[in-house]
Every structure is written in C-alpha cells, then in structure tokens.
C-alpha positions as CSV (number, residue, x, y, z in Angstrom):
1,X,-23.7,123.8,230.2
2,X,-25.6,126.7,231.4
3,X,-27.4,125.1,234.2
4,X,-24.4,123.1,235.0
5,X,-22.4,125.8,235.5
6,X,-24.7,127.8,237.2
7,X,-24.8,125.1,240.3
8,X,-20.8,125.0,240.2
9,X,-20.7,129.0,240.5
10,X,-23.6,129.0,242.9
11,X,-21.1,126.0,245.0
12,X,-17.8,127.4,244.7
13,X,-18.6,129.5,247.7
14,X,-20.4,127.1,250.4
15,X,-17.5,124.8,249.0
16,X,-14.6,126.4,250.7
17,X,-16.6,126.5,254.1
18,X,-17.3,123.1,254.3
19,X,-15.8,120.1,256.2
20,X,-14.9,117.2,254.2
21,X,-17.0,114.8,255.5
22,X,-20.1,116.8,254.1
23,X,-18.7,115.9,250.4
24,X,-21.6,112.9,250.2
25,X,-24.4,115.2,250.7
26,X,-26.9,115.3,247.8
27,X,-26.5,119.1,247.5
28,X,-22.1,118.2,246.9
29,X,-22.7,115.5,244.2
30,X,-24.6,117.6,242.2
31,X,-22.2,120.0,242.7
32,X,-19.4,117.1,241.4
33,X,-21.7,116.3,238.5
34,X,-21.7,120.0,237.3
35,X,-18.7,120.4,237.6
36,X,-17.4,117.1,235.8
37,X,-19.6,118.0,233.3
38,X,-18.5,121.9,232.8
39,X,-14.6,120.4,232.6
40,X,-15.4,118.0,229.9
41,X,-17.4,120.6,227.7
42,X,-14.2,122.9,228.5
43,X,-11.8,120.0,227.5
44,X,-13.6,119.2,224.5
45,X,-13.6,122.6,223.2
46,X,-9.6,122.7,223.7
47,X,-9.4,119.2,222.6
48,X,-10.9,120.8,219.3
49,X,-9.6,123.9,218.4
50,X,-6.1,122.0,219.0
51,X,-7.2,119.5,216.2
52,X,-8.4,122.5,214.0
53,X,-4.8,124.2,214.7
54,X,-2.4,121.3,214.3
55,X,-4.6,120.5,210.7
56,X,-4.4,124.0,209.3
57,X,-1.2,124.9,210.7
58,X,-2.3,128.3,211.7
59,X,-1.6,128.8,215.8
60,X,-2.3,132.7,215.2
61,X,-5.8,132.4,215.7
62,X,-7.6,135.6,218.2
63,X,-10.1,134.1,220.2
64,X,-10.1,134.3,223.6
65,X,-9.5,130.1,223.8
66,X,-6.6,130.5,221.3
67,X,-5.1,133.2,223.4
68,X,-5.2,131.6,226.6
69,X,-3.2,128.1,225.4
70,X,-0.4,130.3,223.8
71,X,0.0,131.9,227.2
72,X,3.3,130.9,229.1
C-alpha cells in the first residue's frame, strides 16, 4: 500500500497536465495500477468495518473511517 500510494501521490500532479493520449505510457499504467490497487485496499477496509458494524449493531464507533461513512 505504501509504495503504491506513493506513485499515485507522486502522479496526481503530472496527471492533471497531461493530454489524454499519453494515458498508455508505461510511467501512466503504473500510475493505473497503484491506484487500482490503493482503491481496493480502501474498499476492502470499508467493505469490513461495514460487516463488523451491521454484526454488532454498534454504528457509534470513533475512528476516523467510521466518522467519515456517517457523514451526510
């Protein structure tokens, strides 16, 4: 996760500059990768504290993840 998300944050930037057509370069699938990879850790982790929540019944939980998917 670490180094993954290290190339997405070091891409977000050069990203926004760039023309579509450059989205096939080596440097912009690896980009892709990471950041496929850094959503599915993310979805995972939601994807289980929302199991853990819905078995115990308790949505009153304070971590920062909890927080975030009570917010409207």
């Amino acid at each position: 996760m670490r180094q993954d998300l290290s190339v997405v944050m070091a891409g977000v930037g050069a990203r926004v500059m760039m023309p579509d057509w450059v989205e096939n370069l080596p440097a912009n699938r690896r980009f892709n990768r990471a950041r496929a990879a850094v959503r599915a850790t993310i979805e995972d982790a939601v994807d289980k504290l929302q199991a853990e929540r819905h078995a115990s019944g308790d949505n009153s939980a304070g971590d920062m993840l909890s927080m975030l998917l009570r917010a409207t």
